[in-house]
ZAMARGU-4260 file (C-alpha; in steps of 0.2 Angstrom, whole numbers, plus 5000, padded with zeros to 4 digits):
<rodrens>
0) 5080/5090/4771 | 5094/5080/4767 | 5095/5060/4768 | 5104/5059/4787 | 5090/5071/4795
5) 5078/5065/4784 | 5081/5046/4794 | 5084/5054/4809 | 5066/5061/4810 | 5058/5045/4803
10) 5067/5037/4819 | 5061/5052/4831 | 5045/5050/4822 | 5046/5069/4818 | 5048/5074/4835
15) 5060/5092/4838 | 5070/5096/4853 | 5060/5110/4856 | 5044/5102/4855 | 5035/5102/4875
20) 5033/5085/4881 | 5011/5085/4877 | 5018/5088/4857 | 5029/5074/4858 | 5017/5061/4864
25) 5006/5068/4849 | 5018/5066/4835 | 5026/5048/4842 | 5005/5040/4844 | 5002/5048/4828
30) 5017/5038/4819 | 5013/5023/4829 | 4997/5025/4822 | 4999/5025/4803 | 5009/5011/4806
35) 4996/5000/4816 | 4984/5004/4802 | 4997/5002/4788 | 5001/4986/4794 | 4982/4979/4798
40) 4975/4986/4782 | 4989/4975/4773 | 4987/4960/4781 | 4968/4962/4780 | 4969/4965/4758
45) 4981/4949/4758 | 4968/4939/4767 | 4952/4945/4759 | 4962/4941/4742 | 4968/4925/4747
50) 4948/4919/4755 | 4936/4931/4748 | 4930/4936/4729 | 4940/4944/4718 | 4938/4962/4716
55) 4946/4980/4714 | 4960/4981/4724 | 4960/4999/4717 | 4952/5007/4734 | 4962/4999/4749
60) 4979/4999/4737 | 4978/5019/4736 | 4975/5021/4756 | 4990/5014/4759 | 4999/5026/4747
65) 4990/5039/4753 | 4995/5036/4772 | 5012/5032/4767 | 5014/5048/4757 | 5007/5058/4769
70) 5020/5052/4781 | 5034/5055/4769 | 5028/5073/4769 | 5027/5076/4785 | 5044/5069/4790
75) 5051/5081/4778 | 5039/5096/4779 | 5038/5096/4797 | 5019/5101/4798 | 5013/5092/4812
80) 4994/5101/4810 | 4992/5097/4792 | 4999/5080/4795 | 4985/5076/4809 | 4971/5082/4801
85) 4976/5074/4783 | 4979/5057/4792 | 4962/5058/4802 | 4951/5062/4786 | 4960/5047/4779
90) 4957/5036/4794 | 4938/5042/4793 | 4934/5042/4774 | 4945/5029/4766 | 4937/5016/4775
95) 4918/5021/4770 | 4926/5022/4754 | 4933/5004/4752 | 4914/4999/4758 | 4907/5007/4747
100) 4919/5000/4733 | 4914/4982/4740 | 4898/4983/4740 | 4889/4984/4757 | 4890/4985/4776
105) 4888/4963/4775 | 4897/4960/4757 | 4912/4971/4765 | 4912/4964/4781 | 4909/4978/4792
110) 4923/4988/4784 | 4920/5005/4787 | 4922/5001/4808 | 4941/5006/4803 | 4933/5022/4801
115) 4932/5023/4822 | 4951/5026/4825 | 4945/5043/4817 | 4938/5049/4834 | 4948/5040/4843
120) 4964/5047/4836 | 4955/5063/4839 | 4955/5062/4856 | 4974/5058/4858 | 4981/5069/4845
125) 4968/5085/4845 | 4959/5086/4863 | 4943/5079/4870 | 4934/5093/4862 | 4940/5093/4845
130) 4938/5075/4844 | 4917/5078/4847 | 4918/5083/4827 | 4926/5070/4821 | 4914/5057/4832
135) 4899/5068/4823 | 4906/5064/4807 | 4908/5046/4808 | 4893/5042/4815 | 4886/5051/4799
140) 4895/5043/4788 | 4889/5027/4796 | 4872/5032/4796 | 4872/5038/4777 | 4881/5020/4776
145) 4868/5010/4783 | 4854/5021/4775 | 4860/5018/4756 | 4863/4999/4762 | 4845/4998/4767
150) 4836/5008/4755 | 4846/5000/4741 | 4846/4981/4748 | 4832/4975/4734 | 4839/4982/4719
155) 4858/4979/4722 | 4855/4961/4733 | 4862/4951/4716 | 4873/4963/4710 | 4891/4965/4715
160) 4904/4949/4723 | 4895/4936/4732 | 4903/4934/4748 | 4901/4915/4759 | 4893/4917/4775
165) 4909/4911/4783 | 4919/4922/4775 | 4910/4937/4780 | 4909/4930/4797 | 4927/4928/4798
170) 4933/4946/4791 | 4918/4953/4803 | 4929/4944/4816 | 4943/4951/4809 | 4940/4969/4807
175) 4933/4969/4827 | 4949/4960/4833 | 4960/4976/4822 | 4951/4988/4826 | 4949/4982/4846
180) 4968/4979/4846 | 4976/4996/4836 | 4964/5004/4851 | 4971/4994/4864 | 4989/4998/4857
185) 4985/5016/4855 | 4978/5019/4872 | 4991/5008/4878 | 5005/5016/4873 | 4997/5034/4876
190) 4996/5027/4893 | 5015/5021/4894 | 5024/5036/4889 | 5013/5047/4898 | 5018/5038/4914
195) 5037/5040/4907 | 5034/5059/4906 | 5025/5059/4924 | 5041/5051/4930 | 5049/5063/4923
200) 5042/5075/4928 | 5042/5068/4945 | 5061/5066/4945 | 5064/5084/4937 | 5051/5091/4955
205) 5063/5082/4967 | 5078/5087/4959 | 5069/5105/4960 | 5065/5102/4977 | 5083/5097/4981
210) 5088/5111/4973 | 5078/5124/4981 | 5080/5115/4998 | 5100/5118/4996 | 5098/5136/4990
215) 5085/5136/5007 | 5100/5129/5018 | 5113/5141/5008 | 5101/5155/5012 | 5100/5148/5031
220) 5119/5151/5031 | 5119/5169/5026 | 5106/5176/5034 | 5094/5173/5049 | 5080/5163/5047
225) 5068/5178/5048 | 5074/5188/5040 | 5077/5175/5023 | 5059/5171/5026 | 5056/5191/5022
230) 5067/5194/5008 | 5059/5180/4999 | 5041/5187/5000 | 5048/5205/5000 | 5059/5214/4987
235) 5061/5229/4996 | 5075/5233/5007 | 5076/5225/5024 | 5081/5236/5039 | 5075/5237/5055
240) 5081/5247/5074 | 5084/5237/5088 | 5084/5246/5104 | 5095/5232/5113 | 5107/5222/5108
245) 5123/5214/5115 | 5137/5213/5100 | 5153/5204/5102 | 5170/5204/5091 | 5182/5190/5092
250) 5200/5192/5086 | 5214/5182/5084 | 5231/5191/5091 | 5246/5194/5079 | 5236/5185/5065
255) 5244/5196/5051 | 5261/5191/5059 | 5259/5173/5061 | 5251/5171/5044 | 5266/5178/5035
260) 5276/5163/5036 | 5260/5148/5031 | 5256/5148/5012 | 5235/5153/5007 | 5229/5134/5008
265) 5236/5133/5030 | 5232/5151/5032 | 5213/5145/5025 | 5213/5128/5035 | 5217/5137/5052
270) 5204/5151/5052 | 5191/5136/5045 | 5193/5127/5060 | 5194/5139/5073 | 5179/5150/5066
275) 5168/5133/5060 | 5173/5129/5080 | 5166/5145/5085 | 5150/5146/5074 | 5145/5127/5082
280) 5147/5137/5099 | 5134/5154/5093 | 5122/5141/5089 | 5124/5132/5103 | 5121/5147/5115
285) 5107/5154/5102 | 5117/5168/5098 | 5117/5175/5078 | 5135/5176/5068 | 5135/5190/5060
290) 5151/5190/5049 | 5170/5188/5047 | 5181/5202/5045 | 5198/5195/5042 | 5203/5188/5055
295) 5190/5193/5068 | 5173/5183/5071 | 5159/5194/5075 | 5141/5189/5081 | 5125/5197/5090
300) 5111/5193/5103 | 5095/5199/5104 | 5090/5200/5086 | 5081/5183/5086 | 5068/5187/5101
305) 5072/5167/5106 | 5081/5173/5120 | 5076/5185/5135 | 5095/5184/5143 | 5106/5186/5127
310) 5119/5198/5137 | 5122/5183/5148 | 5123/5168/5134 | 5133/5182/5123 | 5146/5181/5138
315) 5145/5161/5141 | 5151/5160/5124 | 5163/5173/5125 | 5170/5162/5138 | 5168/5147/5130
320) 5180/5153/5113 | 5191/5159/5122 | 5191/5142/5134 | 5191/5132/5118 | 5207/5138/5110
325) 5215/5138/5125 | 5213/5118/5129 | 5208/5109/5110 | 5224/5111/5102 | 5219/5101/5088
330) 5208/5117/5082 | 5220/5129/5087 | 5236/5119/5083 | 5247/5137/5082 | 5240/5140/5100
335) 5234/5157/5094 | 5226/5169/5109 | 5211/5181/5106 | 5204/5197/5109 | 5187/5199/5113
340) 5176/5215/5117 | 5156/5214/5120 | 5144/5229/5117 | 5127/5229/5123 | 5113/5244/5114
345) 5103/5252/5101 | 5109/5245/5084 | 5100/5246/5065 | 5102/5228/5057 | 5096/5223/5037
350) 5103/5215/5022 | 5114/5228/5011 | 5114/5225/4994 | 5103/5216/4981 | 5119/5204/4973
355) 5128/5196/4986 | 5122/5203/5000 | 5123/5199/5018 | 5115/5203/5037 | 5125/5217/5045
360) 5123/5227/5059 | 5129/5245/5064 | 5127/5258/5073 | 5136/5266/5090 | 5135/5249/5099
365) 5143/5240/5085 | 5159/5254/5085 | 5159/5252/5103 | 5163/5234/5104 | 5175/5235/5091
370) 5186/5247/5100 | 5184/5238/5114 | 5193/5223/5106 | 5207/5230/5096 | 5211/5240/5114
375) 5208/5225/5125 | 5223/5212/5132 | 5225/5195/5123 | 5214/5181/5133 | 5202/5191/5141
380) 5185/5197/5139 | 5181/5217/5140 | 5165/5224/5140 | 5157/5240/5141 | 5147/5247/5156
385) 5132/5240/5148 | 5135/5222/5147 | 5144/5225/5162 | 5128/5233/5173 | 5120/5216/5166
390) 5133/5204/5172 | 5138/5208/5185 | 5126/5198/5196 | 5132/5182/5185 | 5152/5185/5184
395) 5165/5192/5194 | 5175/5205/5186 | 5190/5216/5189 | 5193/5232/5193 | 5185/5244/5179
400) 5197/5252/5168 | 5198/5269/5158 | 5205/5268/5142 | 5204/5281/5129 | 5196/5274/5114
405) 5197/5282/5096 | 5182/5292/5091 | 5175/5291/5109 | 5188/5299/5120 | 5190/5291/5139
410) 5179/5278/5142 | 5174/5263/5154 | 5178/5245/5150 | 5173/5230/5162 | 5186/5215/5162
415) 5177/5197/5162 | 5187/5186/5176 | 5188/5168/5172 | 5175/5162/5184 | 5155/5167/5188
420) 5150/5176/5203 | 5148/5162/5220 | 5139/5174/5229 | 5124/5177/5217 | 5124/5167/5200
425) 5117/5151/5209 | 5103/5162/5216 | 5096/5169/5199 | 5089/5159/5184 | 5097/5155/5168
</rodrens>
């Protein structure tokens, strides 16, 4: 590890981008740590030297290299397991150690109560269950502690330094007013960064949510609802056979022609407005776009189930399309006419395809409304005898006409007049 990296992981406290965010709390406490205790063992040796009796300042002098080194190694080995357990057998033993080297639990002031950030640290760098060793341990090593200080009371009492009362009574103050505060520190910053993490976290779930809400609307867009709600839950292909349903093409006339003269970006910002107008109109009669083909629009009823009279609504948006172009020039600015053909049967409808895919619908009904569009006169609206047998209560229509239709031969077509039926429409529900 070379000098830079070296002082970047003393910074970062030995933390690695591709540590998870439980590690990183761990390895940042555990830093904090050493240094709480670094710094309150330092202050405590000055102030024991400067009021108490003189003695080795052997002991306490090697716990601080020990912690220090230990650190070092860390930072530049980068093994976080070794680095926890060396650090928490020294939290545990040293201070025992430096009781021991004293004299006892009174001469030393209650010294080995340092040896609780042993447990404690377990819990926060290892788990609540690892720690219950550690915990075992110092309560052994306090036990053994108090045992040798009882049983040895008699024949050591005039040995070692003699300690005041006040002194002892001040660095017993002491060492509870550490101890109490690296805790508090410790579980306080635990507390701290974890609430960082949890808003984090928080914020990284809504923008998840946000996420998955626009891939949910993007979704919406391309297919229906039902069937998105399917093909999330479902990887198999969706297709299903509906025995009725009323399909209509839109397209605009002489489109190719008129398009040669505009350059890509007008050809794109007329067909945006006038088939952005005309998906406003499907939904507003509850009727489903399918797709666009070029320049023709084409949509279907009856595929939702919301609707028991689709055949009708299919035509009232036929109607209004064709109305709209007609009167909102500022949508169809190139006064542009269209050709519109409605088919009503048996269709199969799925999603084709597993990248890119899209709702489609085919089938003898979907042919038969498109040939009835690319045959039909600009500005009206042709049906087949189907939609027709349908409507007729509802709209007036003209004279049926036979035309001869690719791929079917002579058949029947119904021409939509501009108005509904007086005589019957006001009679019937909508």
């Amino acid at each position: 590890m070379n000098r830079q990296s070296f002082l970047l992981a003393l910074r970062t406290g030995g933390v690695r981008p591709e540590d998870d965010a439980e590690t990183r709390l761990k390895k940042s406490l555990l830093v904090f740590a050493t240094g709480l205790v670094c710094l309150g063992s330092m202050l405590w040796l000055f102030l024991y030297g400067q009021m108490g009796p003189q003695f080795s300042a052997t002991a306490p002098f090697v716990f601080q290299l020990l912690l220090v080194g230990n650190l070092l190694f860390y930072l530049r080995s980068g093994n976080f397991d070794l680095f926890r357990y060396s650090q928490l057998a020294l939290f545990l033993f040293a201070p025992f150690a430096v009781q021991w080297s004293i004299g006892n639990f009174i001469t030393a002031s209650g010294t080995s109560l340092w040896g609780l950030l042993a447990p404690i640290g377990a819990v926060l760098f290892f788990g609540v269950r690892e720690s219950l060793a550690w915990f075992i341990a110092y309560i052994f090593l306090t036990a053994l502690s108090g045992f040798f200080d009882y049983v040895l009371a008699d024949s050591v009492g005039n040995q070692g330094p003699r300690v005041s009362i006040q002194t002892s009574v001040f660095f017993f103050a002491l060492n509870f007013a550490a101890i109490s505060s690296i805790v508090y520190l410790l579980l306080r910053y635990a507390v701290q960064e974890k609430a960082k993490a949890q808003g984090s976290l928080e914020a990284t779930h809504r923008l998840l949510q946000d996420e998955q809400e626009r891939s949910e609307r993007l979704l919406l867009n391309i297919l229906p609802g039902p069937i998105a709600e399917r093909l999330k839950h479902d990887s198999q292909a969706i297709a299903d056979g509906f025995a009725d349903v009323t399909v209509m093409f839109v397209d605009i006339v002489n489109f190719t022609r008129i398009a040669e003269g505009m350059t890509p970006q007008q050809v794109f910002a007329m067909l945006n407005r006038i088939f952005s107008s005309f998906d406003e109109l499907a939904e507003h009669h509850g009727m489903e776009k399918i797709k666009t083909i070029g320049d023709a629009y084409m949509v279907a009823g009856g595929l939702n189930n919301e609707l028991t009279n689709y055949t009708r609504s299919m035509a009232e948006l036929a109607i209004a399309m064709r109305d709209l172009l007609r009167r909102d020039f500022t949508v169809n600015d190139m006064q542009l006419s269209v050709r519109i053909g409605i088919g009503t049967g048996p269709v199969v409808a799925g999603v084709v395809g597993k990248k890119k895919f899209i709702y489609d619908v085919w089938g003898d009904t979907v042919n038969l409304a498109s040939r009835i569009t690319s045959e039909g006169t600009p500005g009206m609206i042709h049906v087949d005898a189907t939609t027709h047998q349908r409507l007729a209560q509802y709209f007036a229509f003209d004279e049926p006409l036979t035309v001869h239709l690719k791929g079917k031969g002579d058949t029947v077509i119904h021409r939509l007049s501009n108005g509904q039926n007086p005589s019957l429409s006001d009679k019937l529900p909508s």
